[in-house]
DSSP file (Angstrom, degrees, kcal/mol; ACC not computed):
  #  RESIDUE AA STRUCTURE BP1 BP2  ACC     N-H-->O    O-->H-N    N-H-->O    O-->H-N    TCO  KAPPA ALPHA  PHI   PSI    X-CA   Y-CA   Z-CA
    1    1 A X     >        0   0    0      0, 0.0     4,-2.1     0, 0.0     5,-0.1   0.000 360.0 360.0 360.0 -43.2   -3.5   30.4  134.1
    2    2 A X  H  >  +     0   0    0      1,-0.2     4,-1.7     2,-0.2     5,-0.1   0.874 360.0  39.9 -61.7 -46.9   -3.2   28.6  131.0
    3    3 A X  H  > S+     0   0    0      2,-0.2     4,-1.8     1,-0.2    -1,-0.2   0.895 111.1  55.9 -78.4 -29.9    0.8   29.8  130.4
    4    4 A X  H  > S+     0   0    0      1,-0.2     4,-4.5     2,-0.2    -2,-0.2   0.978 112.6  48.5 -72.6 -35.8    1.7   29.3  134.2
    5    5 A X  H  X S+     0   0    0     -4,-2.1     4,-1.4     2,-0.2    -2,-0.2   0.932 113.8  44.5 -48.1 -55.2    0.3   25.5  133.4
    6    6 A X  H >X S+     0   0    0     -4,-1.7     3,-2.5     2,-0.2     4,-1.4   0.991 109.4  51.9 -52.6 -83.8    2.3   25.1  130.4
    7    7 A X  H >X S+     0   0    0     -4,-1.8     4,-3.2     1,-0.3     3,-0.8   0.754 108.0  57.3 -49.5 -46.9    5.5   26.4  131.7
    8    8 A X  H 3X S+     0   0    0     -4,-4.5     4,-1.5     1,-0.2    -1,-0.3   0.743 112.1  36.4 -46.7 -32.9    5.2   23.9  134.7
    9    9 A X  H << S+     0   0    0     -3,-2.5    -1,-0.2    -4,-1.4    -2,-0.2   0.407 111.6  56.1-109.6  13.6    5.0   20.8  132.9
   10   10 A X  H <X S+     0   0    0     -4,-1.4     4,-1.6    -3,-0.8     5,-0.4   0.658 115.3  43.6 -90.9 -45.9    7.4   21.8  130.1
   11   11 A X  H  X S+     0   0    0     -4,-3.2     4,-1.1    -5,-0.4    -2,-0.2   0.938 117.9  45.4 -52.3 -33.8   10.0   22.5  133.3
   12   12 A X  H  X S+     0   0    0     -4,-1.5     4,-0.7     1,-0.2    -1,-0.2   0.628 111.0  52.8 -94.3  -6.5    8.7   18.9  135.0
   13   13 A X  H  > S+     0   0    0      3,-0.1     4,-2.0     2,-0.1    -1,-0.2   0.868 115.3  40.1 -79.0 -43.1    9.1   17.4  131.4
   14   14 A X  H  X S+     0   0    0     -4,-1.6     4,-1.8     2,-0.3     5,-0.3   0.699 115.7  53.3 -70.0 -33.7   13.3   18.9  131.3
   15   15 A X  H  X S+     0   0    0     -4,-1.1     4,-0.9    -5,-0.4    -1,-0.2   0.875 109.8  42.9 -88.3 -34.7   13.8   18.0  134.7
   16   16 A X  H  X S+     0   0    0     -4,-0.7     4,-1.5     1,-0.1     5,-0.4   0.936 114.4  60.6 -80.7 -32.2   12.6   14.3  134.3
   17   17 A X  H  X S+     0   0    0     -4,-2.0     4,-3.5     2,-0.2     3,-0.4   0.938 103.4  35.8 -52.2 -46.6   14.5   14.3  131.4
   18   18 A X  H  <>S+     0   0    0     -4,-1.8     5,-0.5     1,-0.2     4,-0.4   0.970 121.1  54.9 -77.2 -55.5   17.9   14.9  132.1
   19   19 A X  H  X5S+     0   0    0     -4,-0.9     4,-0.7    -5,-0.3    -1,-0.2   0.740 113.7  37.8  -6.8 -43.5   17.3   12.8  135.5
   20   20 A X  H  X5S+     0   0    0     -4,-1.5     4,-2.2    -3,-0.4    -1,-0.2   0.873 116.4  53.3 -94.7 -36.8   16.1    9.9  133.8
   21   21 A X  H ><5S+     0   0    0     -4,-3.5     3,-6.4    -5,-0.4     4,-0.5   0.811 113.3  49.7 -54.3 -88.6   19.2   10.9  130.7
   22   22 A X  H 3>5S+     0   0    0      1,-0.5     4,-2.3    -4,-0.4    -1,-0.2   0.669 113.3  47.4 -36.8 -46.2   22.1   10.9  134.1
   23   23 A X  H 3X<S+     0   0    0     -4,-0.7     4,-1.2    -5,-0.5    -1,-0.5   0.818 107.2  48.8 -69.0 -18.0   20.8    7.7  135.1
   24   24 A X  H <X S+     0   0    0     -3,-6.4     4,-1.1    -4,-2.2    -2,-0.2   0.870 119.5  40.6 -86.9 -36.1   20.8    6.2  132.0
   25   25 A X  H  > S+     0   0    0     -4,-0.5     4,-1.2     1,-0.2    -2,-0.2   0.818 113.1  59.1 -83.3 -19.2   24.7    7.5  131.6
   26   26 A X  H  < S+     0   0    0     -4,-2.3    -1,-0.2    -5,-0.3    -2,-0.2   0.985 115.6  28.4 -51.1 -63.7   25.2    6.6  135.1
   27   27 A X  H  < S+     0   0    0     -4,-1.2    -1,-0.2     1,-0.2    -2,-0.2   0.416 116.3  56.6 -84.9   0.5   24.3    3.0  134.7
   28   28 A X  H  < S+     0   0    0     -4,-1.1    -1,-0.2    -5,-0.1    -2,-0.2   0.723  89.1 108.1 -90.6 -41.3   25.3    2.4  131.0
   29   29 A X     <  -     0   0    0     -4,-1.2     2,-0.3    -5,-0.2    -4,-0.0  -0.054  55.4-153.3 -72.4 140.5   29.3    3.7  131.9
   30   30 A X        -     0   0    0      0, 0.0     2,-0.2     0, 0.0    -1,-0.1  -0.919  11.6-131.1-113.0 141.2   31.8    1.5  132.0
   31   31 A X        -     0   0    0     -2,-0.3     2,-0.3     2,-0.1     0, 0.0  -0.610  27.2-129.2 -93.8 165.6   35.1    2.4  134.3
   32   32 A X    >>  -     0   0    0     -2,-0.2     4,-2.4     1,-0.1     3,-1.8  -0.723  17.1-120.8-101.7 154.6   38.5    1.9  132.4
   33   33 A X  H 3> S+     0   0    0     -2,-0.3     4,-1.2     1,-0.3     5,-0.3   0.490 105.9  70.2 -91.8   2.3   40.8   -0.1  134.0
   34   34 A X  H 34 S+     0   0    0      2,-0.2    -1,-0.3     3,-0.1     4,-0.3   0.623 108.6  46.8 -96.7  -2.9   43.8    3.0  134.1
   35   35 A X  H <> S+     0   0    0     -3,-1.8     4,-2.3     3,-0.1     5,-0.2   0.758 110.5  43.2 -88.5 -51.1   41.3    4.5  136.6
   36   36 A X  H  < S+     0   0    0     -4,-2.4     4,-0.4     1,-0.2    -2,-0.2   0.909 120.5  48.0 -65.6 -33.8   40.6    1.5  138.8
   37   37 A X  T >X S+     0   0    0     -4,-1.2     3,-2.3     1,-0.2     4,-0.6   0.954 113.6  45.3 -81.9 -37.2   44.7    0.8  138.7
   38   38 A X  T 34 S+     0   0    0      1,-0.3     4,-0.5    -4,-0.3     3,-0.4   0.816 108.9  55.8 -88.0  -4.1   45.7    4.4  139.5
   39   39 A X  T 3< S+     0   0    0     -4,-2.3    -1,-0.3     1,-0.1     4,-0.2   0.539 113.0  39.8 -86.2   6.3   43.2    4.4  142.2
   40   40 A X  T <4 S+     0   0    0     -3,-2.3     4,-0.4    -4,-0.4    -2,-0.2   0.222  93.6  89.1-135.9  30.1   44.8    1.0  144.1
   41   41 A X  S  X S+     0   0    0     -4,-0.6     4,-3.4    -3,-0.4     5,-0.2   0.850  77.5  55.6 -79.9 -33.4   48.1    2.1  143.5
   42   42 A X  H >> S+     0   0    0     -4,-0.5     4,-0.7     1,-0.2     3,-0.5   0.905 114.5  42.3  -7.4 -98.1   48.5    4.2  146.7
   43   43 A X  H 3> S+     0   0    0      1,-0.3     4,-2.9     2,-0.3    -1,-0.2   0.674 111.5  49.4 -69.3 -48.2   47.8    1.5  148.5
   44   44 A X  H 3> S+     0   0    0     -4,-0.4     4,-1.1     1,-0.2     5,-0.3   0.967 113.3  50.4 -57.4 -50.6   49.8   -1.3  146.6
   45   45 A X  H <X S+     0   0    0     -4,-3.4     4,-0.6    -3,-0.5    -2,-0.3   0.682 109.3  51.0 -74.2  -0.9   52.9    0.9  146.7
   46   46 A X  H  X S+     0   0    0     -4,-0.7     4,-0.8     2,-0.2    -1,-0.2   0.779 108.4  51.1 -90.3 -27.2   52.4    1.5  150.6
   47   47 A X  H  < S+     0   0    0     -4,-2.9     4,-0.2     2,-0.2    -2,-0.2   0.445 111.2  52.9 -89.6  12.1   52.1   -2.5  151.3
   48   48 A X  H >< S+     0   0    0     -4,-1.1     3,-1.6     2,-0.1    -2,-0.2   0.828 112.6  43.3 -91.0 -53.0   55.5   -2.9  149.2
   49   49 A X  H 3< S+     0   0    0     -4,-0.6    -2,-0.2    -5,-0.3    -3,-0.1   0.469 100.8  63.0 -72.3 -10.9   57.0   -0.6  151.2
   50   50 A X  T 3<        0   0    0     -4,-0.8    -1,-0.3     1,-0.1    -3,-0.1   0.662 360.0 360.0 -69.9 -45.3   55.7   -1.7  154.3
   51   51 A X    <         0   0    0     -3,-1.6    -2,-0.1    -4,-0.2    -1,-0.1  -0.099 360.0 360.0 -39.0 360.0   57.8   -5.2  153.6
């Protein structure tokens, strides 16, 4: 009883960790601006062409 105890809150201790670690990188990340331009270049180069 004593090892099934253990092993459960050493799994629910790893699992809030990387959770809490992916949120952290989640909300810490900053996007670079050669992603944000090549994702609204589609869309620029169809309303020039549209013209």
């Amino acid at each position: 009883m004593k090892f099934e105890t253990l092993m459960l809150q050493s799994l629910f201790a790893i699992c809030l960790l990387i959770c809490v670690s992916t949120l952290g990188a989640m909300l810490t990340s900053q996007p670079t601006v050669s992603k944000v331009a090549a994702n609204h270049a589609p869309v620029a180069a169809a309303t020039n062409s549209a013209s």
